[in-house]
Backbone as a ProteinNet text record, in pm:
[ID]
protein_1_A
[PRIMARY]
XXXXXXXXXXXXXXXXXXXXXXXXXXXXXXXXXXXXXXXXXXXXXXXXXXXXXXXXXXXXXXXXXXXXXXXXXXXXXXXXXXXXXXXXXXXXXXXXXXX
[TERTIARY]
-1626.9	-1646.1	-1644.7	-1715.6	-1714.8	-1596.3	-1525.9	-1360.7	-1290.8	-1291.6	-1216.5	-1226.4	-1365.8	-1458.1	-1358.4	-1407.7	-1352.6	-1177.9	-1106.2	-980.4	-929.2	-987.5	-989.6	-1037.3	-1099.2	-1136.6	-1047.9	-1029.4	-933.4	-756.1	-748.9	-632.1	-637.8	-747.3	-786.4	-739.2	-815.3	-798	-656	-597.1	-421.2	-360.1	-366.4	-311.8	-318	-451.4	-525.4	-384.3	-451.6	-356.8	-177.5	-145.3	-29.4	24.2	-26.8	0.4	-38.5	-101.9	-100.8	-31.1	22.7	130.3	223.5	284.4	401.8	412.6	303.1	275.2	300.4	228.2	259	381.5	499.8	521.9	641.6	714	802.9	936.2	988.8	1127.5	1246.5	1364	1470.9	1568.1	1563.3	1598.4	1464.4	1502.5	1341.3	1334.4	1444.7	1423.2	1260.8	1237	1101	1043.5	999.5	903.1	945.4	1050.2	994.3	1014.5	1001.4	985.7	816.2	759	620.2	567	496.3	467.8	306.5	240.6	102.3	128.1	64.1	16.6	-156.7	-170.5	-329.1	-303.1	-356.5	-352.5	-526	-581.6	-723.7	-808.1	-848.4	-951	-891.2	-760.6	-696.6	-591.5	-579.1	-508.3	-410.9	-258	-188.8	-57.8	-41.6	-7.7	132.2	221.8	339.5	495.2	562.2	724.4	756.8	889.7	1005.8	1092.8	1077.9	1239.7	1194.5	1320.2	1298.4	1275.9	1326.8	1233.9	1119.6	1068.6	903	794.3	779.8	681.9	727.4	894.2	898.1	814.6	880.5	774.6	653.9	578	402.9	375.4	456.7	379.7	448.8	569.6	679.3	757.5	845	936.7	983.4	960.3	1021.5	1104.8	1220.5	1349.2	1416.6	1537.7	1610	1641.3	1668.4	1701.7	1770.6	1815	1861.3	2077.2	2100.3	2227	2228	2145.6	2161.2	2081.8	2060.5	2027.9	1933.5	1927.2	1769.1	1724.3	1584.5	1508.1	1361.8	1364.9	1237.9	1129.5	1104.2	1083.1	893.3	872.2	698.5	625.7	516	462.8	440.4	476.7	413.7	393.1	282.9	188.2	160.1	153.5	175	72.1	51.3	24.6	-158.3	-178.4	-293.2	-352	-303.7	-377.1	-415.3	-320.3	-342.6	-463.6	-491.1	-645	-734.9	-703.9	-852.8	-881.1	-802.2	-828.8	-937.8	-876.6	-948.8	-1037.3	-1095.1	-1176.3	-1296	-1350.4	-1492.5	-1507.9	-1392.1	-1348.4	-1365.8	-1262.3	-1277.1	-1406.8	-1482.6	-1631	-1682.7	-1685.6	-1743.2	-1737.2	-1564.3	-1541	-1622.8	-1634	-1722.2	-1816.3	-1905.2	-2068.4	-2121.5	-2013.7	-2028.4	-2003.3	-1987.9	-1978.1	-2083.8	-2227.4	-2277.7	-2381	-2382.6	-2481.6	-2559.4
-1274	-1130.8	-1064	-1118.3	-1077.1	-1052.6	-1199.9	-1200.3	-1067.7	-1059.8	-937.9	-824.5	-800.2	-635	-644.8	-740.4	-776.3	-721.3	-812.5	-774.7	-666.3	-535.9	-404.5	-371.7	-380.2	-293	-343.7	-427.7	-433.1	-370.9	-357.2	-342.4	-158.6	-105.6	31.5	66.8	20.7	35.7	8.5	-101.6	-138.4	50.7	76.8	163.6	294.2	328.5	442.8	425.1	331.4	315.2	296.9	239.5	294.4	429.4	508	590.7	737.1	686.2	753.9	738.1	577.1	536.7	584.4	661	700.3	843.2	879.7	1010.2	1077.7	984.9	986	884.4	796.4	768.9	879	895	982.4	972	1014	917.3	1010.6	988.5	1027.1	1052.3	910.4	903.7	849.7	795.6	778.1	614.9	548.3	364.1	336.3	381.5	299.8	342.1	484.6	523.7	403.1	439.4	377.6	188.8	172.5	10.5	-61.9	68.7	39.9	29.4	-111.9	-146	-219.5	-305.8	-324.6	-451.7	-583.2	-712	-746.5	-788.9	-829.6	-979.3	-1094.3	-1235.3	-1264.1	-1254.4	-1280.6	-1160.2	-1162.1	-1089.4	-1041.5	-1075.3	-1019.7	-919.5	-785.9	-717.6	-697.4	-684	-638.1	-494.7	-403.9	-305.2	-301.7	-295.1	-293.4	-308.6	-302.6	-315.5	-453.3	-450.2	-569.2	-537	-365.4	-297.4	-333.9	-378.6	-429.6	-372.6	-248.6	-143.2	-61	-146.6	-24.1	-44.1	-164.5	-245.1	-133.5	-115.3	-37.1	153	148.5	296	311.7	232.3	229.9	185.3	121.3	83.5	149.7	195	224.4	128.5	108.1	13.2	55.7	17.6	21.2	-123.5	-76.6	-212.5	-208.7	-334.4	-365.1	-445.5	-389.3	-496.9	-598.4	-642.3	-829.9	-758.2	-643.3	-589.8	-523.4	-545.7	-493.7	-316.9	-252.8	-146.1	-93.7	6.2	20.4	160.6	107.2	190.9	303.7	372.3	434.2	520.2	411.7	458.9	500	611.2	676	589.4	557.6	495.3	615.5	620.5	717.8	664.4	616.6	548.2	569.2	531	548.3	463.6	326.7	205.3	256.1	255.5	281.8	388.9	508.8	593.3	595.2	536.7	547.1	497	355.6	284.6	342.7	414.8	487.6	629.5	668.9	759.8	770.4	605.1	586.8	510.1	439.3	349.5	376.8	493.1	530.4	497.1	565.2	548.1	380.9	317.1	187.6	65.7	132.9	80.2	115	221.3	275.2	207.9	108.2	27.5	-55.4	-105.4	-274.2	-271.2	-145.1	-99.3	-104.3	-61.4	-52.8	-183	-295.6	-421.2	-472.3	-462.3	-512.2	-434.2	-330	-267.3	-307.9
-1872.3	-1883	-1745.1	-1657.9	-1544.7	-1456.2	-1448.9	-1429.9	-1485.3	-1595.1	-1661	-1581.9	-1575.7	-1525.3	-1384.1	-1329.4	-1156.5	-1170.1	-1236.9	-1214.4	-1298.5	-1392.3	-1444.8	-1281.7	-1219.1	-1135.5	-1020.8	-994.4	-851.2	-915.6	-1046.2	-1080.2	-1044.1	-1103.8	-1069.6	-927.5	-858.5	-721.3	-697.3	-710.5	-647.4	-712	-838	-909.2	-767.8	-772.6	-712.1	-558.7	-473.9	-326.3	-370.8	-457.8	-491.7	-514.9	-597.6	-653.2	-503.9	-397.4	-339.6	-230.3	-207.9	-54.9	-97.7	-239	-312.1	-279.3	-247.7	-228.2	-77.2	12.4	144.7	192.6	147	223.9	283.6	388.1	441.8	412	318.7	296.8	276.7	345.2	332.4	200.5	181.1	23.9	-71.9	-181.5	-252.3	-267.7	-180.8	-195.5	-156.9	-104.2	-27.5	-112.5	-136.1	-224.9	-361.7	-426.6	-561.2	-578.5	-462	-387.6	-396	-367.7	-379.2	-508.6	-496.9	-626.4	-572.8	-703.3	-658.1	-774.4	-753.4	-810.9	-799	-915.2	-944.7	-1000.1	-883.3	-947.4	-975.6	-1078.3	-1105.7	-1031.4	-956	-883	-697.5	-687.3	-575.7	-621.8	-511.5	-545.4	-421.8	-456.2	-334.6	-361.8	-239.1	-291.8	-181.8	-208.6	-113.6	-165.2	-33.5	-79.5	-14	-57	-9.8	41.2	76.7	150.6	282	360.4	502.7	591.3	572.8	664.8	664.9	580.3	533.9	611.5	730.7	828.7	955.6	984.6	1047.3	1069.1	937.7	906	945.7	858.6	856	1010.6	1118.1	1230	1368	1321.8	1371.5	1470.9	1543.5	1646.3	1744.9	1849.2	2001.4	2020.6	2050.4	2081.2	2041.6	2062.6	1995.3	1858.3	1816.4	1647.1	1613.6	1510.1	1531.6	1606.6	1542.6	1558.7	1733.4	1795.2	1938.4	1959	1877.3	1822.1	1926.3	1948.1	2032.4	1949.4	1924.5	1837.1	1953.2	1911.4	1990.3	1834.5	1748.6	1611.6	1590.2	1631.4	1629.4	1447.9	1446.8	1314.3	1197.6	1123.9	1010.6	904.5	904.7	820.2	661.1	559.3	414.3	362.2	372.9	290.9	385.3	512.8	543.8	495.3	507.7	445.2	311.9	302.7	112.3	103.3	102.2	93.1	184.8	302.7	343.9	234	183.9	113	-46.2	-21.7	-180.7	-141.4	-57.5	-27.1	-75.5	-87.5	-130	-277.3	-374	-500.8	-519.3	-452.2	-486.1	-431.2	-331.1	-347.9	-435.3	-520.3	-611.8	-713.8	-751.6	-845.5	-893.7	-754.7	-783	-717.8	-713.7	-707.3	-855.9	-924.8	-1047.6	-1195.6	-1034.8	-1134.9	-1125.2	-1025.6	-1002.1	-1051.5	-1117.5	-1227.3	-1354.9
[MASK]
+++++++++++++++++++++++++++++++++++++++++++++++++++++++++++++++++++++++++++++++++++++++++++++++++++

């Protein structure tokens, strides 16, 4: 039972920081945005993409790339804000498991 409660609530939370890195991330076209997705294995939750340039975004890049490229790329962040935003919400989750 507990298991259950635990992973309803970390699934809550993945939902919540998704639904808001979708919101903030900065995007040209909408690949990245609708790239972001969120997985719940038991009681872990993870919220992210697989597009190869989305590490660039969120942290941004100075250099060259594997093609010789030189980047001077500022961070604009998506995946962080998202979970500071909800962080209170999602302590709130599992304050509320322990009720």
């Amino acid at each position: 039972m507990v298991n259950s409660k635990a992973h309803d609530a970390v699934q809550k939370a993945c939902f919540l920081v998704e639904g808001d890195a979708k919101r903030l991330v900065p995007v040209v076209t909408s690949r990245l945005r609708n790239s972001i997705t969120n997985e719940v294995e038991e009681t872990v939750g993870r919220v992210g993409t697989n597009v190869e340039y989305a590490r660039r975004v969120e942290m941004g890049f100075v250099g060259a790339d594997a093609l010789g490229r030189i980047y001077n790329q500022s961070p604009k962040p998506y995946l962080r804000p998202a979970l500071e935003k909800n962080r209170s919400t999602i302590l709130g989750l599992f304050r509320d498991l322990i009720k």
